[in-house]
C-alpha positions in Angstrom: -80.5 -8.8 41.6 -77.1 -10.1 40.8 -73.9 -8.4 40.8 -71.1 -8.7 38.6 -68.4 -6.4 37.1 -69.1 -5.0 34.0 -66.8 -1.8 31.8 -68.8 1.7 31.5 -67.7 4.4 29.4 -68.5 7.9 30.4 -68.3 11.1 29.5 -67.8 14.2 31.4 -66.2 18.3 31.3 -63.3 19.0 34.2 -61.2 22.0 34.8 -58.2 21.0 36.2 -55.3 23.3 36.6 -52.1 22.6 34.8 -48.7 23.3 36.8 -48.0 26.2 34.3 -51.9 27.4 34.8 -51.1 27.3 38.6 -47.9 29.0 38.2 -49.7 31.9 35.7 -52.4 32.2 39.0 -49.1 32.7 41.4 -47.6 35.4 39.1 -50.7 37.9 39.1 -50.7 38.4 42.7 -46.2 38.9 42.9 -45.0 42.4 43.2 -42.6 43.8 41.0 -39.6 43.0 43.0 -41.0 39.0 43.9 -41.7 38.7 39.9 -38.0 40.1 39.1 -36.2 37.5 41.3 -38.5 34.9 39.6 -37.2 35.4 36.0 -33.9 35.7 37.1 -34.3 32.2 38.5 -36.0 31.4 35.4 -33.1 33.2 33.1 -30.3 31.1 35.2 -32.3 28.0 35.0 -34.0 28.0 31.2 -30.8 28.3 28.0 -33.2 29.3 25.6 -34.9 32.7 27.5 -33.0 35.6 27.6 -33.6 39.4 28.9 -34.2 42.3 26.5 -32.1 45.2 26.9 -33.9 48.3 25.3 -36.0 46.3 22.6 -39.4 47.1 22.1 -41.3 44.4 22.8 -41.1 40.7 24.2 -42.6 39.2 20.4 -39.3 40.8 19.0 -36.2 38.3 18.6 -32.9 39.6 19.9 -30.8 41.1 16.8 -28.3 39.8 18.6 -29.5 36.1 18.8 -28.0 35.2 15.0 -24.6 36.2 16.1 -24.5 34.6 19.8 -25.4 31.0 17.9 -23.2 31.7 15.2 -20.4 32.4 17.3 -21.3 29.4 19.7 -21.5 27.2 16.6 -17.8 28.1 15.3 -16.9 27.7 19.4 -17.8 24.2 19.3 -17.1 23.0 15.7 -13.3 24.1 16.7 -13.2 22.4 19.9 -14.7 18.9 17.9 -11.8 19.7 15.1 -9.2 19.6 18.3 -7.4 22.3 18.0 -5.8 24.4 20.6 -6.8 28.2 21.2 -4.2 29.5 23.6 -5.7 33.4 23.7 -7.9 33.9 27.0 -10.0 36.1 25.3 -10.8 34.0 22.8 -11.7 31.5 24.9 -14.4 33.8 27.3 -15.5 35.2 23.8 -16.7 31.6 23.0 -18.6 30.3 26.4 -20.1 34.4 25.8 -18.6 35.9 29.4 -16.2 37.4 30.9 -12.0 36.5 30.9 -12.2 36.7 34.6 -15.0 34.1 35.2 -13.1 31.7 33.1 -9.9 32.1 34.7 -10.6 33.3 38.3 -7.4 32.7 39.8 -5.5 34.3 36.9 -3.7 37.5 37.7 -5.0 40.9 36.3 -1.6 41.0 34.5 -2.4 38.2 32.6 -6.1 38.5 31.6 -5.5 41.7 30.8 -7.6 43.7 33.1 -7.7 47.1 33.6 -5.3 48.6 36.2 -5.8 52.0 36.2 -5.8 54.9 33.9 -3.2 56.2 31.7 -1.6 59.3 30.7 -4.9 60.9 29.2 -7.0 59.9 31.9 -8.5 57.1 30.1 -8.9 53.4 31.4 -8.2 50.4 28.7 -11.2 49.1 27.0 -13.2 52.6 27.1 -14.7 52.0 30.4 -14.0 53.2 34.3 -14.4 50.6 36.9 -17.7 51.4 38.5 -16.8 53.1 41.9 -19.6 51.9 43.4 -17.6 49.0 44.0 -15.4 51.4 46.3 -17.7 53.4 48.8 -17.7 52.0 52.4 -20.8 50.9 53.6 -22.4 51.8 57.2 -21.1 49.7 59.8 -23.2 47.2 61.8 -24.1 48.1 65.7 -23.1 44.8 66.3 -19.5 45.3 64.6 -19.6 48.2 66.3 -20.1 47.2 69.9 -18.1 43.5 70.0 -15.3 46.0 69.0 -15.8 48.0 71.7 -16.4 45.1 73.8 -12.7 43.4 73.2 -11.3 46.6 75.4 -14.1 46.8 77.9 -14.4 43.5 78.8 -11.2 41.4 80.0 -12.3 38.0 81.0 -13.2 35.5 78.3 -16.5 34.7 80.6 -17.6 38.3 79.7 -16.6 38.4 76.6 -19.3 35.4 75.9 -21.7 37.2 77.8 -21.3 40.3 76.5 -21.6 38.6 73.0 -24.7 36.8 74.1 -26.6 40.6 75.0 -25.2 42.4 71.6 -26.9 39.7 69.7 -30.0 40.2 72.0 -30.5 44.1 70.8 -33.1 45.2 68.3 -32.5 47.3 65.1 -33.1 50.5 67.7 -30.4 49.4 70.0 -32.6 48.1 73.1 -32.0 44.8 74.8 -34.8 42.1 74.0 -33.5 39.1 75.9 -33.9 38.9 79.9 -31.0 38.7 82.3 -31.7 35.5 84.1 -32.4 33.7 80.9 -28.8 34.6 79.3 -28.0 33.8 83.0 -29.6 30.4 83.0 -28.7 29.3 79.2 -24.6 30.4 80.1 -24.5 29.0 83.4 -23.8 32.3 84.7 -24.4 34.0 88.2 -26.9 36.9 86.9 -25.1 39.6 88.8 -22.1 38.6 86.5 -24.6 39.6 83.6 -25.7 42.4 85.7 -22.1 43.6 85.7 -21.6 42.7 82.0 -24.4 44.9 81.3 -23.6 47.5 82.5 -20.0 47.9 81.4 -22.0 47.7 77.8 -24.0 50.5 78.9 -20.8 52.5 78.6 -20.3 52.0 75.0 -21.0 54.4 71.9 -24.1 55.2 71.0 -25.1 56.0 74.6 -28.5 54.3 74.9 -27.6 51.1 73.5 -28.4 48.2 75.7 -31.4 49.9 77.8 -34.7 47.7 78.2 -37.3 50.7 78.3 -37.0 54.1 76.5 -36.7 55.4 80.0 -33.5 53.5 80.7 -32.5 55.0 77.6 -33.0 58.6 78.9 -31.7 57.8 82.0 -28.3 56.7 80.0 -27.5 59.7 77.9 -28.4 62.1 81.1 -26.1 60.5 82.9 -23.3 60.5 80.2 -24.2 64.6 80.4 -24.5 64.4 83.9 -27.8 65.8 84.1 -29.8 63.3 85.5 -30.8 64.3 89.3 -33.5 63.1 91.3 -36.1 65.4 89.7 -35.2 64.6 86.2 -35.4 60.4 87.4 -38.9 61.1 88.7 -39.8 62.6 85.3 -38.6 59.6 83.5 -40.3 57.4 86.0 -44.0 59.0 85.2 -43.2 59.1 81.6 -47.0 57.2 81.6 -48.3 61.0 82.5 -46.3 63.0 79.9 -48.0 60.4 77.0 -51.3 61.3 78.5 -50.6 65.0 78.5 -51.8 65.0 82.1 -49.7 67.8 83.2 -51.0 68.9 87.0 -50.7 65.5 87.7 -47.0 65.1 86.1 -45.7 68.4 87.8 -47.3 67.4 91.4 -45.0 63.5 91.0 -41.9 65.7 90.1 -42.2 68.0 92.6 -41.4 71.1 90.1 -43.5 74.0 88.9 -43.9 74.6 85.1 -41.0 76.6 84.3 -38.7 74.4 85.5 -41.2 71.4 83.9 -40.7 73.2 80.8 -37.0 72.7 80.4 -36.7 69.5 81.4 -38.5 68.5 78.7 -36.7 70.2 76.1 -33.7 68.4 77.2 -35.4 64.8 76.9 -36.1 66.1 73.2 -32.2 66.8 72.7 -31.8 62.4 73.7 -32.3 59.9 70.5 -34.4 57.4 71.9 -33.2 54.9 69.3 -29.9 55.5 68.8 -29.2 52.2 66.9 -31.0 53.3 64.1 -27.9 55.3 63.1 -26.2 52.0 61.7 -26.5 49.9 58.9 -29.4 47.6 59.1 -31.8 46.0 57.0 -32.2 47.5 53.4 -35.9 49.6 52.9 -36.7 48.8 49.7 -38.8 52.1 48.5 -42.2 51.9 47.0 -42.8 51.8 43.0 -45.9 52.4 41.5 -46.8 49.9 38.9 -49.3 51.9 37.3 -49.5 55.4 36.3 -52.7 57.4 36.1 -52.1 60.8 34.7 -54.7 63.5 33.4 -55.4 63.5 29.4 -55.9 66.1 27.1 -60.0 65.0 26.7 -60.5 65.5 30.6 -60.4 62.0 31.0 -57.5 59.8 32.9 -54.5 58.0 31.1 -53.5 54.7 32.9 -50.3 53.5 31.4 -48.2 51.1 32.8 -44.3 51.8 34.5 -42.4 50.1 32.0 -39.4 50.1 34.5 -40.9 47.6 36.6 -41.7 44.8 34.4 -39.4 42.6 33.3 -38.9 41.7 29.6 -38.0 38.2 28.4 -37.1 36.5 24.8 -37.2 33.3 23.7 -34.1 32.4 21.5 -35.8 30.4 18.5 -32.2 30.2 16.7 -30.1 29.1 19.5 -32.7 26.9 20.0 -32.5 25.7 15.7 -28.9 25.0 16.4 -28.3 23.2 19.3 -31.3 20.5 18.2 -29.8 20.0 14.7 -26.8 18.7 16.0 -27.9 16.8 19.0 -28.7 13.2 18.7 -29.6 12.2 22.4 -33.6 11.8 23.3 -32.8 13.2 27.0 -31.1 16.9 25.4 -34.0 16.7 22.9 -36.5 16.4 25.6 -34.1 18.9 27.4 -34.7 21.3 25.0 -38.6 21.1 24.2 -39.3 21.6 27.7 -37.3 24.9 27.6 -39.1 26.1 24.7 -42.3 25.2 25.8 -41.7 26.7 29.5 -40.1 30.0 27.7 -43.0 30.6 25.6 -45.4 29.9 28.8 -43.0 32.6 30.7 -43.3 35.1 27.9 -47.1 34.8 27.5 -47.6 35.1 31.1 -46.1 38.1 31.5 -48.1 40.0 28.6 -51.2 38.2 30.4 -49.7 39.6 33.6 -49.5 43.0 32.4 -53.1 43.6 30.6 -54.9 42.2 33.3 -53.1 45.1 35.6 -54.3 47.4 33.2 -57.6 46.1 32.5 -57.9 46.3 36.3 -56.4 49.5 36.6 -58.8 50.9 34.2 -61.7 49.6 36.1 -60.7 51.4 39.3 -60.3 54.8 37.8 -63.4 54.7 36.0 -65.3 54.2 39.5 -63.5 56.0 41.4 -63.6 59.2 39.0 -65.0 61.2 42.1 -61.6 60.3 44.5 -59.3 61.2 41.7 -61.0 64.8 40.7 -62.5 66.2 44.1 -60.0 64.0 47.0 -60.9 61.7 49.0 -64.5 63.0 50.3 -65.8 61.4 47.3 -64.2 58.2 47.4 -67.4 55.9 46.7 -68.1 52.2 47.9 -66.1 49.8 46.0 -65.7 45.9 46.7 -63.9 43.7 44.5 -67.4 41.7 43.1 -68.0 45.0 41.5 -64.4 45.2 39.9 -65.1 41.9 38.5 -68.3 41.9 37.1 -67.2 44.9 35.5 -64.5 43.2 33.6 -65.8 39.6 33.4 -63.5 38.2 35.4 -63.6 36.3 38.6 -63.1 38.0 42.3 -60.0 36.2 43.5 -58.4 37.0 40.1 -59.4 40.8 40.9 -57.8 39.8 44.4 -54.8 39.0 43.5 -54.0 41.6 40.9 -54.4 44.1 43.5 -52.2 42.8 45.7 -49.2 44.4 46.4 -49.6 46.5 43.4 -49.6 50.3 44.1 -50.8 53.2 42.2 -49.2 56.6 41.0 -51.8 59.0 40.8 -52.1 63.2 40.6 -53.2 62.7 44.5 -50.5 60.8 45.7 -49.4 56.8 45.7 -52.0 54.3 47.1 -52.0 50.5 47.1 -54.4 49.7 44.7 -56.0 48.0 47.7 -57.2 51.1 48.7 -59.8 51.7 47.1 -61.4 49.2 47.8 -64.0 50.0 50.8 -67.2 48.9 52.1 -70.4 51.1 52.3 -71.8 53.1 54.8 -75.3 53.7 54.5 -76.9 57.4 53.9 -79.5 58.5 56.6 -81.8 60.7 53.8 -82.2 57.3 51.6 -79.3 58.7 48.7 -75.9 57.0 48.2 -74.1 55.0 50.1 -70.6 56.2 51.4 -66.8 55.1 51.2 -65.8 54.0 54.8 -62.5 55.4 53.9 -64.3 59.2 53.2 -66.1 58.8 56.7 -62.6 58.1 58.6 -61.2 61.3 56.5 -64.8 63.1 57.5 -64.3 62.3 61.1 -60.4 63.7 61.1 -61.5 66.9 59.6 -64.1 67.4 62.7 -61.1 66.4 65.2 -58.5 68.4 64.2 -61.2 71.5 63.8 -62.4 71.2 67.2 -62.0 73.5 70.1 -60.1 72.7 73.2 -63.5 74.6 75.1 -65.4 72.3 72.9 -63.8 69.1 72.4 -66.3 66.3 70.2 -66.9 63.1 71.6 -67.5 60.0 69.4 -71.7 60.4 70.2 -71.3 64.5 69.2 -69.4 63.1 66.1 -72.4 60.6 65.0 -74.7 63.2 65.5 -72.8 65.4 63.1 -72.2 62.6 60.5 -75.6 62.0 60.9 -77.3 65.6 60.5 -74.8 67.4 58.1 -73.6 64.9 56.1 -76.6 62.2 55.7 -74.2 59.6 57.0 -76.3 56.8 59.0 -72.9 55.8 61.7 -73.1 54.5 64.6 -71.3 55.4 67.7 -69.5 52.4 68.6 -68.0 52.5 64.6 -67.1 56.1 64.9 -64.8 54.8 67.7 -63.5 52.3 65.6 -62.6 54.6 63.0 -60.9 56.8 65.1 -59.1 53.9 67.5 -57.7 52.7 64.0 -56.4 56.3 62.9 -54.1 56.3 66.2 -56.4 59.2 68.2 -56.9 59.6 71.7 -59.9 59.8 73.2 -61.7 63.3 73.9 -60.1 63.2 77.0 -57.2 63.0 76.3 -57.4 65.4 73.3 -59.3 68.1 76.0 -55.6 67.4 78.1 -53.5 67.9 75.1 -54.9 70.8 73.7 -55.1 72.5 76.9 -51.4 71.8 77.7 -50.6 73.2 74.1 -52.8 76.5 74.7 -50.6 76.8 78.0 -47.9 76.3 76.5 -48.5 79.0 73.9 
C-alpha cells in the first residue's frame, strides 16, 4: 500500500471555554468582598462601565449618563475651538472630578476648599468634612516598643538587635524567632541578645517578648512581685493544670488546696496575650449573602442581601459619542472591546446572582427539617444531590457554595454546611446527617455524670440502641477529637475538680 499526502475534511462538536466563559466560572465561586475588588478593577480599567448608586436594576441606563456625555462633549469641542477656561472649577467640572485632583499642589485658598464653618455653623458647599478622617487609629506594638526601645537601649548594636526581636513577635506579643539564630544572622555574641532580651522584657505591655505562655506569667508576677518559688513551680507544671489533674498538681507545688485555689485566681488576673490590645490586622466580619426568612404560607422566603452585590452599567451614550467622532481603528477597537467586556461583566453578575438563589433554594427545600426542628434533623446532603436537583453540574454547585454564607432564623452557616455525608440507620430507616450525630454525641457529653462518665464504646452503644444510629467506635472518637473534647479521662478529672471546687 502506498503512502502519499492527501487533504481531509472533517467534522466534529468541541466545547472549549472562552476567556470570558473562564472568567464567568471564576466569579461563581468569589465571595462578596473578592467579587467587589474585581469590579472596582474592572470600573478603573473599562470607560464605558460604571456603578449604580440607588437605581433599580443593572438593565436600567444611568439618568445621569445623557448629561455626563453632554457635558464631556461641550468639554472637548471647547478645548478643539482653543480657547482658554481660566476657572478651576470649570476645568474639574469637565474631566467630571474633583478641583483638588486636578490641581493637587494648589492651596485650599485657591481651589476654594472648605476651611471650616461659619458664623451659623455651616460649612461652604452644604457639606461637613467627614470626621472620620480625624479619629486616631490604635497604635502598632511594634511602634509601640521601638519607641520604648530608643530609651532602653543605648548602644546602636542593641538598638539593631532589639529591632531584629520586635519584628520577630506574633500578633499576641510572643517572640517566634530563636536567640542563636538572630545571634548567628547579626554576628552577635547570644548573651548580647540574651541581654537585649531581657531589657525588652521590661517594656509595656508586660508579657511582650516571652517564648511560652509560662514566661508570660512568669513576667507580669514579677512586675507585681508575686512570683515566689511556689507560684514558679505552678507555672512550670502548667501541663497538669490543662489536664485538670489536680492531686498530682498540688503534690509538684508543694501547697494544699486552699492556698492552690488562689494562686490560680491570680494567673486568671494575667493577659496571656497582651499584644492583642494593639492595632493589628483588620477582621473583616461575616455577611450573609442570602437571607432565608419564614413566609406567611409556612414556607421559607430566600431572598438575596442586596447590600453585597455589586451593581454595574454599561454607558451606551458615552459610548455613541466618543465613536462618532473618533477616526483611529486602534480607539475603535478600544472601544468595542469595552463594550463587549461590560456587557459580559453585567450578564455575569445577573448569572452570578440566580444561580445563588437557584442554589439557595435547593438547600432549604432539603433541608426543611434543620431549619424547623434544629439541627437533630439535619438530613444527608452531598452536592450530586444539589445538582441533579437543579440540572446543573457538581463543581458548578461547588463553587457557588464556596465562601458564601447563609442568614437563617437559626443562626449564620456557610452554605457549606449543610452539606454532610450519611450515617447509616441500624433498624433499616433513614440515613443520618453526620453533622446531627456530632450534635447527638455533645448532648450525651455535657449530660453525663462525673460518677458516670461515657466512654466513646458507651456512646456507640447509645447511638446505636436509642437512636437507630449504626456508628462505630473508632468514628465516635473522631467526632469528638474534631469538636475539641477530651477524653473520658480527662472529663472524669475535670468534673471532679469542678464538683470540689463547688
Amino acid at each position: 500500500m502506498a503512502l502519499s499526502p492527501r487533504l481531509e475534511f472533517r467534522q466534529a462538536q468541541s466545547l472549549t471555554l472562552t476567556p470570558q466563559l473562564m472568567q464567568s466560572i471564576k466569579l461563581l465561586q468569589l465571595s462578596h468582598l473578592e467579587l467587589n475588588d474585581f469590579v472596582d478593577a474592572e470600573l478603573l480599567r473599562n470607560p464605558l462601565l460604571e456603578r449604580e448608586e440607588g437605581g433599580e436594576g443593572s438593565d436600567a441606563e444611568p439618568a445621569e449618563a445623557p448629561e455626563r456625555a453632554v457635558e464631556l462633549s461641550a468639554y472637548e469641542d471647547t478645548v478643539a475651538q482653543g480657547d482658554r477656561i481660566k476657572d478651576a472649577d470649570q476645568i474639574a467640572e469637565g474631566y467630571d472630578t474633583a478641583v483638588e485632583n486636578v490641581f493637587p499642589d494648589a492651596a485650599p485658598s485657591e481651589i476654594g476648599a472648605v476651611a471650616g464653618p461659619d458664623r451659623n455653623g455651616s460649612f461652604e458647599g452644604g457639606e461637613a468634612p467627614d470626621l472620620d478622617q480625624f479619629v486616631a487609629s490604635r497604635p502598632r506594638l511594634s511602634d509601640h516598643l521601638e519607641a520604648q526601645a530608643q530609651m532602653l537601649l543605648r548602644t546602636q548594636a542593641d538598638r539593631l538587635i532589639g529591632q531584629h526581636l520586635i519584628d520577630g513577635l506574633n500578633e499576641a506579643g510572643y517572640l517566634t524567632v530563636e536567640l542563636e539564630a538572630v545571634a548567628e544572622l547579626l554576628g552577635a555574641e547570644l548573651g548580647d541578645v540574651e541581654a537585649v532580651l531581657g531589657a525588652l522584657q521590661t517594656c509595656d505591655p508586660i508579657g511582650v517578648f516571652a517564648r511560652s505562655v509560662a514566661e508570660c506569667m512568669a513576667l507580669q508576677l514579677r512586675e507585681r512581685d508575686r512570683l515566689d518559688p511556689m507560684m514558679q513551680r505552678l507555672l512550670d507544671n502548667l501541663g497538669l493544670l490543662a489536664e485538670h489533674n489536680m492531686a498530682a498538681l498540688m503534690k509538684a507545688v508543694g501547697c494544699d488546696r486552699e492556698d492552690l485555689a488562689d494562686m490560680l485566681g491570680e494567673l486568671r488576673l494575667l493577659d496571656p496575650r497582651p499584644g492583642l490590645a494593639f492595632d493589628s490586622a483588620p477582621i473583616e466580619a461575616v455577611v450573609p449573602d442570602v437571607f432565608v426568612r419564614s413566609g406567611p404560607d409556612g414556607g421559607w422566603q430566600i431572598e438575596l442581601n442586596t447590600e453585597t452585590l455589586p451593581r454595574v452599567l454599561v454607558n451606551r451614550v458615552y459610548y455613541a459619542s466618543v465613536t462618532k467622532k473618533t477616526r483611529d481603528t486602534a480607539e475603535k477597537t478600544f472601544l468595542s472591546d469595552c463594550l463587549q467586556t461590560a456587557n459580559w461583566l453585567t450578564k455575569s453578575l445577573d448569572q452570578r446572582a440566580q444561580t445563588i438563589t437557584k442554589v439557595a433554594a435547593e438547600i432549604v427545600r432539603q433541608q426543611d427539617g434543620f431549619l424547623t426542628h434544629g439541627v437533630a434533623h439535619l438530613k444527608p446532603m452531598t452536592l450530586k444531590m444539589v445538582a441533579e436537583e437543579i440540572e446543573m453540574h457538581e463543581s458548578t454547585v461547588s463553587r457557588v457554595t464556596a465562601n458564601k454564607y447563609m442568614a437563617t432564623p437559626r443562626g449564620l452557616y456557610e452554605m457549606k454546611y449543610f452539606f454532610t455525608t450519611a450515617i447509616a440507620s441500624a433498624d433499616g430507616g433513614g440515613d443520618h446527617s453526620a453533622e446531627a450525630v456530632r450534635h447527638r454525641i455533645r448532648q450525651l457529653i455535657d449530660a453525663e455524670l462525673a460518677s458516670d462518665i461515657l466512654s466513646d464504646d458507651t456512646i456507640a452503644d447509645m447511638l446505636r440502641k436509642e437512636q437507630g444510629i449504626d456508628v462505630a467506635r473508632r468514628t465516635v472518637a473522631k467526632y469528638r477529637e474534631g469538636m475539641n473534647i477530651p477524653s473520658s479521662v480527662i472529663r472524669r478529672r475535670q468534673k471532679k475538680a469542678l464538683q470540689k471546687i463547688a
